[in-house]
C-alpha positions, 0 to 999 in steps of 0.5 A: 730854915724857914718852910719857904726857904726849904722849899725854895731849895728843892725847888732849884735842886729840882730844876738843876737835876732837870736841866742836867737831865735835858743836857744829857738828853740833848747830848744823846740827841746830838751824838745820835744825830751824827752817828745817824748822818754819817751812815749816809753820808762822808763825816767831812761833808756833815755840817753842824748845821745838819747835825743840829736839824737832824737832832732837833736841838737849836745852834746854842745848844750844840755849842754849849755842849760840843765845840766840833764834830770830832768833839762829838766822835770823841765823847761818843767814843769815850761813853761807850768804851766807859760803859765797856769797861764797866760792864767787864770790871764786873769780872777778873778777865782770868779767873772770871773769863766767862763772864769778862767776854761776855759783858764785853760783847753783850755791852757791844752789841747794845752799841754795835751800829754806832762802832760800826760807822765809827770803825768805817771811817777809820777812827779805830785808833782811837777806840783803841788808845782810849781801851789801852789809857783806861786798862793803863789807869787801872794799874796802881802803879805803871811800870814797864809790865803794866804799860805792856800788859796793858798794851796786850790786853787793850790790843787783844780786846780791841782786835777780837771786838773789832773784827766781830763788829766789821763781819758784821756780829754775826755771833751771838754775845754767848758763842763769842764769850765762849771762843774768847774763854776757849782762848784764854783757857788754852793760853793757860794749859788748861784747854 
């Protein structure tokens, strides 16, 4: 392969990662956007038109990456219950307690405006089924006490998140971390 040739390569590489960077950009922007409109005003009275003026991106874009606005709720739900779930894998939830709780809230807290208006308009179901599908997924076989134990674990998890977030996170990530290992410690006789 010709020097040319190897450069014309990098060169598309180089505008692939750049244009996958700008739709990830224009994604945040939208989904932020929202997020933004929705602290002031009914999800149902938000137009696209309002959402693409408050991000600051054209009606192309908005469709090339969204299809409706609860397109966006959806994916903003997802990215942050992935990062969640991410931060906690780091951690065995028993053996680990700790340390699981603490990634959890700390990983909140980074996204505690955005769940709280998320939560404000109702769509906590959706934050919890999408816990429960992933707590689910994580099982190499699904049985009658998998889909259970991921029931009581996304259930447990979401109830505590959410009712910290709705008093308005008033605990630190730590104090949380330390009552929701108090919990499991006494859960397990050793408290």
């Amino acid at each position: 392969m010709s020097s040319k040739e190897v450069a014309k390569l990098q060169r598309i590489k180089g505008l692939r990662v750049s244009n996958e960077e700008s739709n990830r950009i224009t994604r945040l922007s939208i989904q932020a956007a929202l997020v933004m409109l929705m602290n002031d005003q009914n999800f149902e009275d938000i137009t696209i038109t309002a959402i693409v003026k408050r991000a600051g991106v054209s009606r192309t874009a908005y469709y090339r990456n969204y299809s409706s606005k609860e397109d966006i709720l959806q994916s903003t739900i997802k990215e942050i219950v992935d990062k969640i779930i991410a931060a906690m894998n780091l951690h065995h939830p028993i053996r680990n307690s700790y340390d699981y709780w603490l990634a959890l809230f700390q990983t909140l807290e980074e996204h505690v405006e955005c769940l709280q208006i998320i939560l404000k308009i109702n769509l906590a179901d959706t934050i919890h089924s999408e816990l429960q599908a992933i707590q689910l997924n994580r099982s190499k076989e699904v049985t009658l006490l998998t889909n259970y134990a991921a029931t009581f674990w996304s259930g447990a998890i979401y109830s505590v998140a959410a009712n910290w977030i709705r008093s308005g996170a008033r605990q630190s990530a730590a104090e949380m971390a330390t009552l929701c290992y108090g919990i499991i410690e006494a859960v397990n006789g050793d408290y």
